[in-house]
PDB file as gemmi writes it, atoms N, CA and C in Angstrom:
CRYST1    1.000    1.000    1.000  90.00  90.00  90.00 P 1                      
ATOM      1  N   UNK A   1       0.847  -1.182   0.000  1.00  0.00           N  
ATOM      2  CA  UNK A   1       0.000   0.000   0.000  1.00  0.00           C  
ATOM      3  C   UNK A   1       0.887   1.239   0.000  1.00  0.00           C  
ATOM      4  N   UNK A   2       0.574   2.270  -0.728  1.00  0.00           N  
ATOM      5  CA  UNK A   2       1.566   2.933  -0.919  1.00  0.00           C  
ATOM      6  C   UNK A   2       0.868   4.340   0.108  1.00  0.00           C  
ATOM      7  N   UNK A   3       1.870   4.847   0.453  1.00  0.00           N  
ATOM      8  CA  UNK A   3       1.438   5.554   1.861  1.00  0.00           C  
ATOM      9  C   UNK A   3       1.056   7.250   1.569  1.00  0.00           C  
ATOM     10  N   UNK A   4       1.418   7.182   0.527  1.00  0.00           N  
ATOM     11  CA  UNK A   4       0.869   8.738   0.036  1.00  0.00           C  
ATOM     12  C   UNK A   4      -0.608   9.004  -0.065  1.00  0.00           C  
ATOM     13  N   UNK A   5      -0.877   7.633  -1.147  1.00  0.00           N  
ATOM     14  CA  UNK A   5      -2.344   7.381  -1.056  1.00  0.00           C  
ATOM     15  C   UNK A   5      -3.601   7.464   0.360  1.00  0.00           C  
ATOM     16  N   UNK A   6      -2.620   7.002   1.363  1.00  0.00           N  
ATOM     17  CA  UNK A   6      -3.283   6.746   3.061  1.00  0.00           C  
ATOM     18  C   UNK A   6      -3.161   8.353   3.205  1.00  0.00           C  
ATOM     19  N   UNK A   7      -2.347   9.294   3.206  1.00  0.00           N  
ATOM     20  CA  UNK A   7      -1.985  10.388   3.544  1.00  0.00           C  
ATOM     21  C   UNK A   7      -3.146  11.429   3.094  1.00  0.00           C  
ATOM     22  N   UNK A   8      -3.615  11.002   1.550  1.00  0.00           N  
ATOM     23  CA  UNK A   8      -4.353  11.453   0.642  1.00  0.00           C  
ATOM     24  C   UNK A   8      -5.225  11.378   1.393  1.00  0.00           C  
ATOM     25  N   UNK A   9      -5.883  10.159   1.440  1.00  0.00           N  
ATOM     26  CA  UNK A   9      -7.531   9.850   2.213  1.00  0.00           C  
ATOM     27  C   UNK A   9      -7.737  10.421   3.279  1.00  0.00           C  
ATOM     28  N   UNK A  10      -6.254  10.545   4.314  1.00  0.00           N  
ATOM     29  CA  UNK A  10      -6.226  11.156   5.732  1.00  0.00           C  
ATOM     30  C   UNK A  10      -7.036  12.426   5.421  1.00  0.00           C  
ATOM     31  N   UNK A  11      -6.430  13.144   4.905  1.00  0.00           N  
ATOM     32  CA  UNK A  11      -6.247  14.587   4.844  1.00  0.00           C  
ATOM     33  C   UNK A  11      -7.866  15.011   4.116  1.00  0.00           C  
ATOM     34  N   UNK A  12      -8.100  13.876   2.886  1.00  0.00           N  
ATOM     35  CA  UNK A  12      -9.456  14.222   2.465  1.00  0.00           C  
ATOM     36  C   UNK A  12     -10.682  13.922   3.248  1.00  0.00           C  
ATOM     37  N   UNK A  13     -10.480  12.843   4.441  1.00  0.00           N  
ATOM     38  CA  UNK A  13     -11.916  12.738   5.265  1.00  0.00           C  
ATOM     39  C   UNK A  13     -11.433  13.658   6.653  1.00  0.00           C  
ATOM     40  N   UNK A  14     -10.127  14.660   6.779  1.00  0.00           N  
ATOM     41  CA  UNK A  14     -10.368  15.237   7.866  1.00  0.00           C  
ATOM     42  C   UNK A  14     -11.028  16.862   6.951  1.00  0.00           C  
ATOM     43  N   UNK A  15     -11.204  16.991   5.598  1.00  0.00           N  
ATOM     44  CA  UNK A  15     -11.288  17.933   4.750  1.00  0.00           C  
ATOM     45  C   UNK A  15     -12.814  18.134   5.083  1.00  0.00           C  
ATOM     46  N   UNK A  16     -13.686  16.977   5.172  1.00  0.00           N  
ATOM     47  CA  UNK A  16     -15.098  17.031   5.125  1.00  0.00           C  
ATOM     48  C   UNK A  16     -15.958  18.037   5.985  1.00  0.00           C  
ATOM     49  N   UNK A  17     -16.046  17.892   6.558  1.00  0.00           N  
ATOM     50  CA  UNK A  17     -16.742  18.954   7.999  1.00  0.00           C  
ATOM     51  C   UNK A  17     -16.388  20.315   7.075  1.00  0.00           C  
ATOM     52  N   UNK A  18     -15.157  20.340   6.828  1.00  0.00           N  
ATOM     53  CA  UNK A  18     -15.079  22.154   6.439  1.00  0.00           C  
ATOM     54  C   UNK A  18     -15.997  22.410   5.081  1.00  0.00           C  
ATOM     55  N   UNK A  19     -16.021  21.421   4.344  1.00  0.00           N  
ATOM     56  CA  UNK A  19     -16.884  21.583   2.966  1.00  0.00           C  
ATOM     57  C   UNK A  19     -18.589  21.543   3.185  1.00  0.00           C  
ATOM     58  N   UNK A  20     -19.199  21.662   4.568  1.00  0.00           N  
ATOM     59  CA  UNK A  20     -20.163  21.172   4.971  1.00  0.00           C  
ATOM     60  C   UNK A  20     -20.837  22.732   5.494  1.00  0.00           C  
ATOM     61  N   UNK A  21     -21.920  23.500   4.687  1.00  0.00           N  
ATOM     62  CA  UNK A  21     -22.348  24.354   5.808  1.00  0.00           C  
ATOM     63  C   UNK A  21     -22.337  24.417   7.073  1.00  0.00           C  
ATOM     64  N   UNK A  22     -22.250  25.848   7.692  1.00  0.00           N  
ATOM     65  CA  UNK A  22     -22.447  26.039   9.386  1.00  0.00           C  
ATOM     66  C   UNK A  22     -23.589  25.621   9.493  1.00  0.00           C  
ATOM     67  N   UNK A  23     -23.531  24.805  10.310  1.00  0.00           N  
ATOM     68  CA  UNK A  23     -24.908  24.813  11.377  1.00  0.00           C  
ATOM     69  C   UNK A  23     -25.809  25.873  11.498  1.00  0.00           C  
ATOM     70  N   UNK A  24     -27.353  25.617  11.219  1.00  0.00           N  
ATOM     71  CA  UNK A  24     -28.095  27.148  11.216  1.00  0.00           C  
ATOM     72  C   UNK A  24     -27.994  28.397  10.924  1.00  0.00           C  
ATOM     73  N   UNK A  25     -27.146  28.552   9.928  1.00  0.00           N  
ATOM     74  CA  UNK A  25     -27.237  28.877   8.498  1.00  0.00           C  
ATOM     75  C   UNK A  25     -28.498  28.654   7.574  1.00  0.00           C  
ATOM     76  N   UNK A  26     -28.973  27.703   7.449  1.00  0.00           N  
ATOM     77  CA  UNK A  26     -30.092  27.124   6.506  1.00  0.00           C  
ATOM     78  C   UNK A  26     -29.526  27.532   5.142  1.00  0.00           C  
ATOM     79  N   UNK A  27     -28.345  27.822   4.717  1.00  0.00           N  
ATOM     80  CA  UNK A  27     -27.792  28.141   3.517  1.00  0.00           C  
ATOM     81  C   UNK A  27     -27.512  27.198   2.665  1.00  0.00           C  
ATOM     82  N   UNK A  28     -28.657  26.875   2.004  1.00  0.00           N  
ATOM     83  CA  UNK A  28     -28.185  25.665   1.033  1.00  0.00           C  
ATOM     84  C   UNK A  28     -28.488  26.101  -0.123  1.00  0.00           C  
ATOM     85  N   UNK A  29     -27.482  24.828  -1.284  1.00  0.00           N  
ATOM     86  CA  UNK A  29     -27.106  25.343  -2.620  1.00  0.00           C  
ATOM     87  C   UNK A  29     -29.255  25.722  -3.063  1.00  0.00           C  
ATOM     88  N   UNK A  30     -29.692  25.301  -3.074  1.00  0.00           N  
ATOM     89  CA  UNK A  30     -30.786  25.332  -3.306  1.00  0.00           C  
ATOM     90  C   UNK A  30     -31.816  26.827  -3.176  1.00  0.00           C  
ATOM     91  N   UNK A  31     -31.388  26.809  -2.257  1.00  0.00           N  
ATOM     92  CA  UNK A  31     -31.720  28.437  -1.389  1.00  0.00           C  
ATOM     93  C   UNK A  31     -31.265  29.363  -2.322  1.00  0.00           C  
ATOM     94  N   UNK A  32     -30.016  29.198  -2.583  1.00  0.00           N  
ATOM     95  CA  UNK A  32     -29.058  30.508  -3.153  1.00  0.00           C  
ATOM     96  C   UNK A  32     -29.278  30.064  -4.439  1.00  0.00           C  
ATOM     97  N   UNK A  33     -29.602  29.661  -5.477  1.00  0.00           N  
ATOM     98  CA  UNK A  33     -30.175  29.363  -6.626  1.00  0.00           C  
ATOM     99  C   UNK A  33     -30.965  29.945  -6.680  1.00  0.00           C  
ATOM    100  N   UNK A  34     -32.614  29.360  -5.701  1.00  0.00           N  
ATOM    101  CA  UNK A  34     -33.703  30.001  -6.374  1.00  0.00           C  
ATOM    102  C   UNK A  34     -33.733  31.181  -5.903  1.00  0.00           C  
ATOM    103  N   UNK A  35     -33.074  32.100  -4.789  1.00  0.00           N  
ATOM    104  CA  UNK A  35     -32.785  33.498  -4.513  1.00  0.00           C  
ATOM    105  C   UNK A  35     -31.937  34.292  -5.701  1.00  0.00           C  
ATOM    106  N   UNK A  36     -30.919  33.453  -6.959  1.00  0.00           N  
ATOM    107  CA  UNK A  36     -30.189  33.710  -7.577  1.00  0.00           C  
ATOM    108  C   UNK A  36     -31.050  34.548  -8.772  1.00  0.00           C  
ATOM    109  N   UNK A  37     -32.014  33.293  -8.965  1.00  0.00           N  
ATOM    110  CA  UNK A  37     -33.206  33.195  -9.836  1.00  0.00           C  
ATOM    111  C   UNK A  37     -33.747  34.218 -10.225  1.00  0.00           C  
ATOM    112  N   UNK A  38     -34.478  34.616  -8.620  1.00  0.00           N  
ATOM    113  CA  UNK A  38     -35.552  35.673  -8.274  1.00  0.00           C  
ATOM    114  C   UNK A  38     -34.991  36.852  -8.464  1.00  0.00           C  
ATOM    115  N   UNK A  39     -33.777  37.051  -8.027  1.00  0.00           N  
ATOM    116  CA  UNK A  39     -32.937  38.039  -8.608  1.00  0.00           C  
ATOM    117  C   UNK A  39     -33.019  38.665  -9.963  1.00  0.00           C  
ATOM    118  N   UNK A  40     -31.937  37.684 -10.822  1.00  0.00           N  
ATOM    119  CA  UNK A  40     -32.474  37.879 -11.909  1.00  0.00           C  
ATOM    120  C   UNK A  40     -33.446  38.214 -12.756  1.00  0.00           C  
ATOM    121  N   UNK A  41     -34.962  37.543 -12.731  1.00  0.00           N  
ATOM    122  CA  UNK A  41     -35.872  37.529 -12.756  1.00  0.00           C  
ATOM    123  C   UNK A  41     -36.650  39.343 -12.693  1.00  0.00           C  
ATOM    124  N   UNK A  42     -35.689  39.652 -11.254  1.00  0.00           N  
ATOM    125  CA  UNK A  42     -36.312  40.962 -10.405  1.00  0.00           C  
ATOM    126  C   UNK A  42     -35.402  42.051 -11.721  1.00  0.00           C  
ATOM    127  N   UNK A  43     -34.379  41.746 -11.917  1.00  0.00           N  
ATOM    128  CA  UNK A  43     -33.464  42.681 -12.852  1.00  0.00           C  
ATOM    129  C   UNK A  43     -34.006  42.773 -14.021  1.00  0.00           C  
ATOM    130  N   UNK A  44     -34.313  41.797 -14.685  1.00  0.00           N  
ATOM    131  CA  UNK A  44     -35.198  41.692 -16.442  1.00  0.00           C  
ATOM    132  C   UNK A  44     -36.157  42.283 -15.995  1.00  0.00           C  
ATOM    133  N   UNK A  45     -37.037  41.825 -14.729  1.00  0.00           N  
ATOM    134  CA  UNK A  45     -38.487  43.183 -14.790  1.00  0.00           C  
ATOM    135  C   UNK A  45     -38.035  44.462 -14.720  1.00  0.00           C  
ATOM    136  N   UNK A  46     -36.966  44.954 -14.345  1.00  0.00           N  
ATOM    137  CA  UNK A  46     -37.135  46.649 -14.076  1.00  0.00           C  
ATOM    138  C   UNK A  46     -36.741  46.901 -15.033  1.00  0.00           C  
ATOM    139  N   UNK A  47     -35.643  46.198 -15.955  1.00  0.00           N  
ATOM    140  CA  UNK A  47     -35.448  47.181 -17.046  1.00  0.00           C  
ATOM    141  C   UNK A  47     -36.346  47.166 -17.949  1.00  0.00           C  
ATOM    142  N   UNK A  48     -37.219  46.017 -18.269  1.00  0.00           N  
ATOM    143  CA  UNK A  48     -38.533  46.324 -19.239  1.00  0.00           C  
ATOM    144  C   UNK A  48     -39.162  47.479 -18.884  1.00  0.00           C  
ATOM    145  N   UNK A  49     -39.330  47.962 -17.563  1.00  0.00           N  
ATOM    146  CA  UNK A  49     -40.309  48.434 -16.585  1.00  0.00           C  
ATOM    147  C   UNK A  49     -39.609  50.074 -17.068  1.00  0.00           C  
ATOM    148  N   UNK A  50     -38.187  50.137 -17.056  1.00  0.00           N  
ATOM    149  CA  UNK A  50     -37.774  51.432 -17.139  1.00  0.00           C  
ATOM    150  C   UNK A  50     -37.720  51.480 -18.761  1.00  0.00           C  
ATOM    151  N   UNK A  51     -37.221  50.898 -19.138  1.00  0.00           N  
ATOM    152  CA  UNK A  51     -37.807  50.452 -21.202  1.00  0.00           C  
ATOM    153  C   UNK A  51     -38.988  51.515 -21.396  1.00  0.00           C  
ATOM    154  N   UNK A  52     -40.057  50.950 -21.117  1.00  0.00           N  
ATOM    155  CA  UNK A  52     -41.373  51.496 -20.968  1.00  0.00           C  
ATOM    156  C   UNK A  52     -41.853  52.468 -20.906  1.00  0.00           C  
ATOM    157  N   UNK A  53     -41.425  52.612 -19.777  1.00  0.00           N  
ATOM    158  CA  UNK A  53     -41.290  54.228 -18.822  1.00  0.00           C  
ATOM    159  C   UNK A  53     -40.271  55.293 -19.883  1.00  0.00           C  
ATOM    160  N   UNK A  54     -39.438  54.845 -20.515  1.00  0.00           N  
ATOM    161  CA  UNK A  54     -38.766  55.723 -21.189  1.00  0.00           C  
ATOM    162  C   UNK A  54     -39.562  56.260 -22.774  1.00  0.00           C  
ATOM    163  N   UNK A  55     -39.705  54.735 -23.312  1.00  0.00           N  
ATOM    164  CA  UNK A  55     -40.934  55.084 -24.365  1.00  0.00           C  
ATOM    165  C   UNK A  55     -41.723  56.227 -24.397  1.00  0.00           C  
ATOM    166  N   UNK A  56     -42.602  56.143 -23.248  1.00  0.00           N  
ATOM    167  CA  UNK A  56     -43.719  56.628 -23.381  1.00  0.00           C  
ATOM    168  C   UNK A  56     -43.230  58.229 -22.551  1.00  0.00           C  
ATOM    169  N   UNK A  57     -41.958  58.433 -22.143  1.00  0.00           N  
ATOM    170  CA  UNK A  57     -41.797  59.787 -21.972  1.00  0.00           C  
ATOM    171  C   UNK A  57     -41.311  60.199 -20.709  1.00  0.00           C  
ATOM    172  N   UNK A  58     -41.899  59.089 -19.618  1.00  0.00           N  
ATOM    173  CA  UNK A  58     -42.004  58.993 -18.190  1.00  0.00           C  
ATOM    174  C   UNK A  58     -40.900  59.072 -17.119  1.00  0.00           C  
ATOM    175  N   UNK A  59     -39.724  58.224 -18.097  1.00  0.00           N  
ATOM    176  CA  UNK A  59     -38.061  58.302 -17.411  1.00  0.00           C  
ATOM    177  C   UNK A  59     -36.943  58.814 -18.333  1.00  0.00           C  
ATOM    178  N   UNK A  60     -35.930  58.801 -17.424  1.00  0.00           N  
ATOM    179  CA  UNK A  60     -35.372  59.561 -18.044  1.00  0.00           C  
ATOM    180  C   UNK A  60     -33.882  58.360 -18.819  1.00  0.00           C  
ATOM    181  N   UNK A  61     -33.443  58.817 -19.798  1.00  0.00           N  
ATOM    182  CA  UNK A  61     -33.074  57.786 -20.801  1.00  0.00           C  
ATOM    183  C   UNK A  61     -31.608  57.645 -20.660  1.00  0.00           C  
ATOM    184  N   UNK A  62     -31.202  58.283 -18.655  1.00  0.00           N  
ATOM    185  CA  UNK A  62     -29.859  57.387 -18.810  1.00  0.00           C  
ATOM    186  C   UNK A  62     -30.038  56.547 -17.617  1.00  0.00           C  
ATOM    187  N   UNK A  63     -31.727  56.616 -17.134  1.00  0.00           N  
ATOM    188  CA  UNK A  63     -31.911  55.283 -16.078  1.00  0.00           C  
ATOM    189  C   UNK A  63     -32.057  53.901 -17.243  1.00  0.00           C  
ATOM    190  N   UNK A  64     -32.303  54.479 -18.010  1.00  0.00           N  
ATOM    191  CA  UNK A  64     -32.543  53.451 -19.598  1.00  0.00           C  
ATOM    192  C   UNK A  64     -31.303  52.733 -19.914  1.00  0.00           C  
ATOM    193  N   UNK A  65     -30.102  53.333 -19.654  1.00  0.00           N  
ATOM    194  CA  UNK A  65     -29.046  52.627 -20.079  1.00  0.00           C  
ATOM    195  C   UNK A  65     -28.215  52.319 -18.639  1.00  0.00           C  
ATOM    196  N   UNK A  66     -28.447  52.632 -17.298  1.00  0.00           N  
ATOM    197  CA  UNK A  66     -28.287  52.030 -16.534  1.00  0.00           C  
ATOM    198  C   UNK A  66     -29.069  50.700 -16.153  1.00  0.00           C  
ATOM    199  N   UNK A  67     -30.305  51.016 -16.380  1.00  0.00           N  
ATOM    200  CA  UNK A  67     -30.902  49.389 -16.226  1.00  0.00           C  
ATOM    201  C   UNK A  67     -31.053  48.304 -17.508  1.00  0.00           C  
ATOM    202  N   UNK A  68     -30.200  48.574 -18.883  1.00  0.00           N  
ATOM    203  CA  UNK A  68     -30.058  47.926 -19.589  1.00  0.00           C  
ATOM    204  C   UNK A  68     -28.381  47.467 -19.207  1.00  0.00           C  
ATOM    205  N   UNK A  69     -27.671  48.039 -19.202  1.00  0.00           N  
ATOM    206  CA  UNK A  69     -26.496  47.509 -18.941  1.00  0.00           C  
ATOM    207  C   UNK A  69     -26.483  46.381 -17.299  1.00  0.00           C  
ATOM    208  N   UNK A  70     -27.256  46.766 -15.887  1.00  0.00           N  
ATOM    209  CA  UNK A  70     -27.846  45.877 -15.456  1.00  0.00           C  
ATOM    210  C   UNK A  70     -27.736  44.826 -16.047  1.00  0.00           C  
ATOM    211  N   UNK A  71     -29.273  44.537 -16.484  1.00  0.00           N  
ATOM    212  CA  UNK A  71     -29.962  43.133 -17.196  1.00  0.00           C  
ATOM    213  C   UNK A  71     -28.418  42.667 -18.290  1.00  0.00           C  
ATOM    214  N   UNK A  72     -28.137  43.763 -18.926  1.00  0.00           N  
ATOM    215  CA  UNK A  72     -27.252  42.725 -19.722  1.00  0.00           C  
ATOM    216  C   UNK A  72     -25.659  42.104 -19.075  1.00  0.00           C  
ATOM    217  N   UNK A  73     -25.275  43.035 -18.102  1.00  0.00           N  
ATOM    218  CA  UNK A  73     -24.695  41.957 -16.809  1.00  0.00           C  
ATOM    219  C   UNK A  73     -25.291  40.647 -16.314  1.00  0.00           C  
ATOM    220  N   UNK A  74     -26.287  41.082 -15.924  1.00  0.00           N  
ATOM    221  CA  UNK A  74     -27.093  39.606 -15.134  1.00  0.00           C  
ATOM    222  C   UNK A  74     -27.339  38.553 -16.325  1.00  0.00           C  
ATOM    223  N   UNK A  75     -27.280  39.027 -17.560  1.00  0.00           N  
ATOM    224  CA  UNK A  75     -27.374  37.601 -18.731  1.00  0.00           C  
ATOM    225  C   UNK A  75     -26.270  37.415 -18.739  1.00  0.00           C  
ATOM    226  N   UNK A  76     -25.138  38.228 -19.218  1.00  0.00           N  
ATOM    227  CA  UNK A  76     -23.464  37.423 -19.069  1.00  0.00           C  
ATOM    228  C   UNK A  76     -23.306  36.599 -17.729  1.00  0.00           C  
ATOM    229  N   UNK A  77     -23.806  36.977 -16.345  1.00  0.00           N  
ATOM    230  CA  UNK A  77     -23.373  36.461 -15.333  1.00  0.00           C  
ATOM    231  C   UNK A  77     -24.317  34.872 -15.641  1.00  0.00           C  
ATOM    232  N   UNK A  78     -25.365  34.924 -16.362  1.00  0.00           N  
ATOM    233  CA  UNK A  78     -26.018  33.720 -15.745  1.00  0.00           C  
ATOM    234  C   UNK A  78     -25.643  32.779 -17.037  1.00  0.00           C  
ATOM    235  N   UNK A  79     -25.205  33.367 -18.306  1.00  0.00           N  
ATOM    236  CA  UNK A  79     -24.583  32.305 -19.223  1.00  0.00           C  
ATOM    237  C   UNK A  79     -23.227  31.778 -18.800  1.00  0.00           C  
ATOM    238  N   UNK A  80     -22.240  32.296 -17.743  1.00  0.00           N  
ATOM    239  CA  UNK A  80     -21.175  32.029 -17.666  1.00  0.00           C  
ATOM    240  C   UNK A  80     -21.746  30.907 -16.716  1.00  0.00           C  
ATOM    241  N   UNK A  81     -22.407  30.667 -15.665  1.00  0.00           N  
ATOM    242  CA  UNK A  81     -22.653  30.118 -14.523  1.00  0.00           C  
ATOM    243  C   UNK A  81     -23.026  29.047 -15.534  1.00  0.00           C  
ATOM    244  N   UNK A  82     -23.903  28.916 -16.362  1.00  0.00           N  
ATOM    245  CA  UNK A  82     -24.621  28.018 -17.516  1.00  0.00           C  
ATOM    246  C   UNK A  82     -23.100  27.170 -17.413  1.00  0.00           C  
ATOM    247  N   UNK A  83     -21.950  27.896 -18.882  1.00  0.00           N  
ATOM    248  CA  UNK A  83     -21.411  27.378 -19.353  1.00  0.00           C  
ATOM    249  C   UNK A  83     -20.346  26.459 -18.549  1.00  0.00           C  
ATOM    250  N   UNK A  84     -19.927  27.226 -16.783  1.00  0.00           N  
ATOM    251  CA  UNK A  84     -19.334  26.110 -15.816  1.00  0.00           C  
ATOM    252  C   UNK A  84     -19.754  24.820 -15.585  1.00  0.00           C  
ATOM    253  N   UNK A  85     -20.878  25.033 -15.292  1.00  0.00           N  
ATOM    254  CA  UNK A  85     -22.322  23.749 -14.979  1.00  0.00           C  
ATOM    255  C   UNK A  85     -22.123  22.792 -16.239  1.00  0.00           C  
ATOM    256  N   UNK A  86     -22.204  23.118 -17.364  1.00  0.00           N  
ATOM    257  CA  UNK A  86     -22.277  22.409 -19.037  1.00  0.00           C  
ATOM    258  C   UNK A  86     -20.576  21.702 -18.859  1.00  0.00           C  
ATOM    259  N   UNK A  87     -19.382  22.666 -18.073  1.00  0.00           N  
ATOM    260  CA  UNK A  87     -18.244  22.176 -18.558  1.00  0.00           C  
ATOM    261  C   UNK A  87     -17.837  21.225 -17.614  1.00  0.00           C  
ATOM    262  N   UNK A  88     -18.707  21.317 -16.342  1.00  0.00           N  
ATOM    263  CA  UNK A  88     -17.943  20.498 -15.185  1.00  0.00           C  
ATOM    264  C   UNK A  88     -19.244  19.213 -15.410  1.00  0.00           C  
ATOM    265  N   UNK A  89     -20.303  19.084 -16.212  1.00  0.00           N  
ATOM    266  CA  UNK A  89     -20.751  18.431 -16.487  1.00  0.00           C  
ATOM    267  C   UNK A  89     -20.008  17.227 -17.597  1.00  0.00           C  
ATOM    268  N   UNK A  90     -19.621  17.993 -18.594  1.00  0.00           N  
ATOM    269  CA  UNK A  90     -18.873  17.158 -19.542  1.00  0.00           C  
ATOM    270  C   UNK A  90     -17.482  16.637 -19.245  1.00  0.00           C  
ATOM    271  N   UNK A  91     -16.724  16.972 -17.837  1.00  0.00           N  
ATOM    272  CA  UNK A  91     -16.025  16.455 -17.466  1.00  0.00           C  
ATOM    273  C   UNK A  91     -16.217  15.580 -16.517  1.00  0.00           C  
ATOM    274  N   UNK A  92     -17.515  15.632 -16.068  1.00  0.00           N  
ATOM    275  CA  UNK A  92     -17.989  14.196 -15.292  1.00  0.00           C  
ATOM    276  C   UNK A  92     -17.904  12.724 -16.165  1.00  0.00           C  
ATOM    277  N   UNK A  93     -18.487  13.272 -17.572  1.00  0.00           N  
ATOM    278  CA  UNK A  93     -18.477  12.204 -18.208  1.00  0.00           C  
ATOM    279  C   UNK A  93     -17.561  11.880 -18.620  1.00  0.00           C  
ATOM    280  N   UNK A  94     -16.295  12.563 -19.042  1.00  0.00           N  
ATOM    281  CA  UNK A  94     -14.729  12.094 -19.577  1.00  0.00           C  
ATOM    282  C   UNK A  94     -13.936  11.302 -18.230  1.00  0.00           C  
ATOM    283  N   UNK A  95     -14.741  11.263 -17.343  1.00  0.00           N  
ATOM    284  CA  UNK A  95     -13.887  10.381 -15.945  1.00  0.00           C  
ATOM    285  C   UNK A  95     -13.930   9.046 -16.284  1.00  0.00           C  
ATOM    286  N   UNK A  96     -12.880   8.322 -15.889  1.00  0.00           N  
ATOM    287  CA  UNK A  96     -13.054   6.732 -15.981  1.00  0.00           C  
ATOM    288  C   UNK A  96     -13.866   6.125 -14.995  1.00  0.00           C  
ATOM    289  N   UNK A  97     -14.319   5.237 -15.562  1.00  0.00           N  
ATOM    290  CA  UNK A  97     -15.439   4.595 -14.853  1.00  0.00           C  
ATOM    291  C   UNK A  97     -14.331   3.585 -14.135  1.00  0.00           C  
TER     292      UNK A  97                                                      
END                                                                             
């Protein structure tokens, strides 16, 4: 048995606990997703909302390009998050079985 390997395992099951939320927290991946979501979600409504509002006369047209540059942050941020998810996905599957 080669002892690096033992050293390895040591070190990776004393690793566990730290990779493990705090206690009462209630912070789980799940949570912070669909809060991620709603977010988002909340950003595409205002800039339609200020869109609108600018149209028709109501705002003024550099809240227009502050809440378009917004929304078009929050789409780069959520295609990049996409494309990690897609890449650490396709490297699940290149693992040896």
């Amino acid at each position: 048995m080669d002892v690096r390997s033992l050293f390895a395992a040591q070190k990776y099951a004393a690793s566990i606990p730290n990779m493990q939320p705090a206690p009462g927290t209630g912070e789980t991946l799940q949570n912070r997703l669909a809060e991620s979501a709603t977010d988002f979600a909340a950003t595409l409504r205002a800039a339609e909302e200020t869109a609108q509002a600018t149209m028709t006369g109501d705002a003024d047209p550099h809240a227009l390009v502050t809440a378009l540059a917004q929304s078009e942050l929050a789409v780069e941020t959520v295609v990049a998050v996409r494309n990690k998810v897609v890449e650490a996905y396709q490297e699940i599957l290149r693992m040896p079985v």
